[in-house]
C-alpha positions in Angstrom: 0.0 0.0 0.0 3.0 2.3 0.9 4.3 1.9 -2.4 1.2 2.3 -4.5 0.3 5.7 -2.7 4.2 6.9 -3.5 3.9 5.8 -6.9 0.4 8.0 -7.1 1.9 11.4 -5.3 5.2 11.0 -7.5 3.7 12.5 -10.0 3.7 15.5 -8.4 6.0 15.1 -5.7 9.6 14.1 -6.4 10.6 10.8 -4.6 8.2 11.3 -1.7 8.3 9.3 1.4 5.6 7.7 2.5 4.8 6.5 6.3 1.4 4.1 6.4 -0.1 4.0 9.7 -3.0 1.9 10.7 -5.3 3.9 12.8 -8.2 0.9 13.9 -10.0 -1.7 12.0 -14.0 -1.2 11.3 -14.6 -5.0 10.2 -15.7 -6.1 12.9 -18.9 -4.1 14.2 -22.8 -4.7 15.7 -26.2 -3.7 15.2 -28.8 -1.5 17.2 -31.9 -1.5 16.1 -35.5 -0.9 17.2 -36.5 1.9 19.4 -33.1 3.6 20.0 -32.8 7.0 19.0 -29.8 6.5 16.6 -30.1 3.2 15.1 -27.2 1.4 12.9 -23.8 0.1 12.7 -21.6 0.6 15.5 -17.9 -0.1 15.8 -17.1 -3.4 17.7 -14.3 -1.8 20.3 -13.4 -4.2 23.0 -15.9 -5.4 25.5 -19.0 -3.7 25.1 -22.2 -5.1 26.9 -26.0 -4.6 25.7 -26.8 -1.0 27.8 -23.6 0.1 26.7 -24.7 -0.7 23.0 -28.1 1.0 23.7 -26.2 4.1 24.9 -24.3 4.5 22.1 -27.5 4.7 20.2 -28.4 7.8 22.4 -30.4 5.6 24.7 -33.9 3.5 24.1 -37.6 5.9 23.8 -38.6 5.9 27.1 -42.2 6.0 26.4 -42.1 3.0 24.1 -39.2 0.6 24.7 -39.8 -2.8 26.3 -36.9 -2.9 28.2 -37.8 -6.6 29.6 -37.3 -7.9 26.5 -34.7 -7.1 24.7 -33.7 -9.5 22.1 -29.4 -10.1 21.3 -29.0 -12.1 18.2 -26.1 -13.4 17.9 -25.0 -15.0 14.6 -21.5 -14.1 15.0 -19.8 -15.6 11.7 -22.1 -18.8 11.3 -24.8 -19.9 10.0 -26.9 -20.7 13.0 -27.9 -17.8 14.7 -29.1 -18.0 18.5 -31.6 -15.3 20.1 -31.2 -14.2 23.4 -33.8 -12.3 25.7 -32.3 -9.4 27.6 -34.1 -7.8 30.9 -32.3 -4.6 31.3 -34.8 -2.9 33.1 -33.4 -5.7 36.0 -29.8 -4.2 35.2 -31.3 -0.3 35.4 -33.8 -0.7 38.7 -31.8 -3.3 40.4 -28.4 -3.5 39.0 -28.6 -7.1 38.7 -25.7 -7.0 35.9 -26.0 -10.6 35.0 -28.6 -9.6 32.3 -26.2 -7.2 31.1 -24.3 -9.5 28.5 -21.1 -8.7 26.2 -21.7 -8.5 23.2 -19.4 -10.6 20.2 -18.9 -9.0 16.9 -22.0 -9.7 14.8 -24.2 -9.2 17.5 -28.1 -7.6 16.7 -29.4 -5.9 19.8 -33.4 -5.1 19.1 -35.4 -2.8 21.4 -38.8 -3.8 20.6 -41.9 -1.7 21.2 -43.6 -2.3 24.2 -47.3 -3.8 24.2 -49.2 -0.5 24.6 -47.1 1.2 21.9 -47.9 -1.5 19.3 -51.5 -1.4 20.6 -51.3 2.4 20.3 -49.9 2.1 16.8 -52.7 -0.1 16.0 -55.5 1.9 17.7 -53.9 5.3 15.3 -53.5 3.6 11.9 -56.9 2.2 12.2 -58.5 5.2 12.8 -56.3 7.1 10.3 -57.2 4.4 7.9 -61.0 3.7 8.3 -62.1 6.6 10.4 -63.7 7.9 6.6 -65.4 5.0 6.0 -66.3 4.4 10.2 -67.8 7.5 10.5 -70.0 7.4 7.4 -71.5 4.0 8.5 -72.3 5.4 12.2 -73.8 8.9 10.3 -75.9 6.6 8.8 -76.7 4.6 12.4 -77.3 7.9 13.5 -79.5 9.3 11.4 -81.4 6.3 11.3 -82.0 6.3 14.8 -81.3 9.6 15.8 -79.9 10.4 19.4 -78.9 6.7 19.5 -74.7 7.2 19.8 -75.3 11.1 21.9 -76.5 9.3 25.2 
């Protein structure tokens, strides 16, 4: 590599000397995903365990992240991959740390939604989505027996 990117600059520097130094390696590197405010691909650095990962990701939406179950996927380099069930809130409310895992290279750490945010989700895009149709069916309840849906 040294001598390639001499070769390139000698054409407009004369016989320039080159010094390659590797900085870090991004090959290896895990996944955040789910409700985390930032997330991606992170950069596998050491030992890094599951709320550290979460962190990283600016933290998990407090209104709608089910912290009992976070999943870790861990597929590593193979063709098996093996799911694991996190309880952080345990690691955050008790500081039982045993739920806090490290993470391998390859890791997937998912912050699902919590029950009530799914449901909530639910409860919005059906309204959004029928709420036309919904309320020209009860207009018509309505107005055939007037009074009937204002008790």
């Amino acid at each position: 590599m040294k001598k390639e990117i001499a070769q390139q600059i000698n054409r407009i520097i004369r016989d320039p000397e080159v010094i390659v130094n590797v900085v870090g390696f991004e090959s290896k590197k895990y996944f955040v995903l789910g409700e985390v405010y930032r997330p991606g691909v992170y950069p596998f650095e050491g030992k890094v365990r599951v709320i550290e990962a979460i962190s990283r990701a600016a933290g998990y939406k407090e209104d709608t992240a089910a912290l009992k179950s976070i999943i870790v996927i861990r597929r590593g380099y193979t063709t098996n991959p093996k799911a694991m069930r996190v309880n952080i809130l345990n690691v955050i409310r008790k500081g039982d740390i045993s739920q806090d895992i490290f993470l391998e290279p390859g890791d997937i750490v998912f912050v699902p939604k919590t029950f009530i945010a799914n449901l909530n989700k639910f409860i919005d895009q059906f309204l959004t989505k029928t709420d036309p149709a919904l309320q020209y069916y009860l207009d018509i309840y309505n107005i055939r027996q007037p009074g009937i849906l204002n008790r």
